[in-house]
N, C-alpha and C positions, 0 to 999 in steps of 0.2 A: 463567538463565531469561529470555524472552523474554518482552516487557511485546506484550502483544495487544489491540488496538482493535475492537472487535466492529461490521462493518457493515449488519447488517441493526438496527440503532437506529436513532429519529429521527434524533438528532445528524449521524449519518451520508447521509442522505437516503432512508433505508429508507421506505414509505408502508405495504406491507402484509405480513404474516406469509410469505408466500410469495415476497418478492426476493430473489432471488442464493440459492434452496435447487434442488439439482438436480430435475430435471424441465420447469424451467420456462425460458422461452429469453431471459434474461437477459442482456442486450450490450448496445452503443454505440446500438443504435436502437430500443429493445425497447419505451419507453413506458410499462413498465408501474409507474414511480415508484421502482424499483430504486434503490440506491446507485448505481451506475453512471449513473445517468443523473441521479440528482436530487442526487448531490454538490456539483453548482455551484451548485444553486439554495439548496440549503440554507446556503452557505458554507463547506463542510467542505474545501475545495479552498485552497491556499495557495501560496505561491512554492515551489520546492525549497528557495532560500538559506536562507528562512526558518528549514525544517525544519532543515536540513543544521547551522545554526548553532547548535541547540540540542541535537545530539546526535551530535556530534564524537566521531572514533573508535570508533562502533555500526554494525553491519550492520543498514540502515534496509531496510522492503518501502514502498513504494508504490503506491496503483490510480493509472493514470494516465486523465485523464478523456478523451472523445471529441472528438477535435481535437488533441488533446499528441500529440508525436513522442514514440513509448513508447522510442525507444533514447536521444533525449538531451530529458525532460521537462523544462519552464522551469515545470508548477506540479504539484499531485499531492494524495494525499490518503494522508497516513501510517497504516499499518493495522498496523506491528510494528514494533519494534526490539531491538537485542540484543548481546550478545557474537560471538557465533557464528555462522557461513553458515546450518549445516542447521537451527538450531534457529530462527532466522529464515523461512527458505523451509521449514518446518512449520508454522510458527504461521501464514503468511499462507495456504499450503493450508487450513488449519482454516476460515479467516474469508473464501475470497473463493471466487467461481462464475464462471466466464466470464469474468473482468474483466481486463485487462490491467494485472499487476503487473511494477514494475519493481524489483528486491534487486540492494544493491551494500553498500560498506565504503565509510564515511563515513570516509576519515581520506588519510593521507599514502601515497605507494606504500610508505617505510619502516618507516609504523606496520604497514601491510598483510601486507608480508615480517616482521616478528617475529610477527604473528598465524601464519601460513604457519607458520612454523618450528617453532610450540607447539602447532599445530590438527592 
C-alpha cells in the first residue's frame, strides 16, 4: 500500500480549494498559489538525497518545481512512496494535476532486478 501526501494542503503550498483540481490551468506559471507554484515558498521542496536517504529501496513519485530539470531533479517535493511501480504512479495520479512528476526505484539496479523478477 502506497503512503500518499495530499497536495492541495497548506503544508504543501495549496492557497485555495480550487489548486491542482482539473478545470483550472494549473502549471509552472499559473499564479494562482497552486502547489506547483507555492511549493518553494512554503518549503515543502527539499534536496532529492535528502528524500532518497530516507526511503531506500521504495518507489518514490516526486512534483518537480519550476526550474528543476524534471529528468535528473537535484530537489522536488515527495508526494508518494511505496513498494510497487503501479501502485505508486496511481497514487501520484490521485494527488497531482498538471504538475510534473518524476517515479523511479530508490535502490540498487540489483535490488531493482529482484523486484523485476517478483513484480
Amino acid at each position: 500500500m502506497p503512503v500518499v501526501i495530499r497536495l492541495t494542503t497548506a503544508d504543501h503550498g495549496g492557497t485555495t480549494m480550487s489548486c491542482g483540481t482539473p478545470g483550472n490551468d494549473c502549471g509552472p506559471d499559473c499564479g494562482c498559489g497552486c502547489p506547483y507554484t507555492g511549493m518553494n515558498e512554503r518549503g515543502a521542496v527539499e534536496d532529492v538525497y535528502a528524500i532518497e536517504s530516507r526511503y531506500p529501496g521504495k518507489w518514490l513519485a516526486l512534483v518537480i518545481p519550476p526550474g528543476e530539470d524534471e529528468y535528473h531533479p537535484e530537489r522536488g517535493m515527495l508526494v508518494a512512496y511505496g513498494d510497487g511501480e503501479d501502485e505508486v504512479f496511481d497514487a501520484a495520479n490521485r494527488v497531482t494535476f498538471n504538475q510534473v512528476v518524476h517515479v523511479y526505484f530508490n535502490g540498487s539496479f540489483v535490488d531493482y532486478m529482484a523486484w523485476a523478477d517478483h513484480a
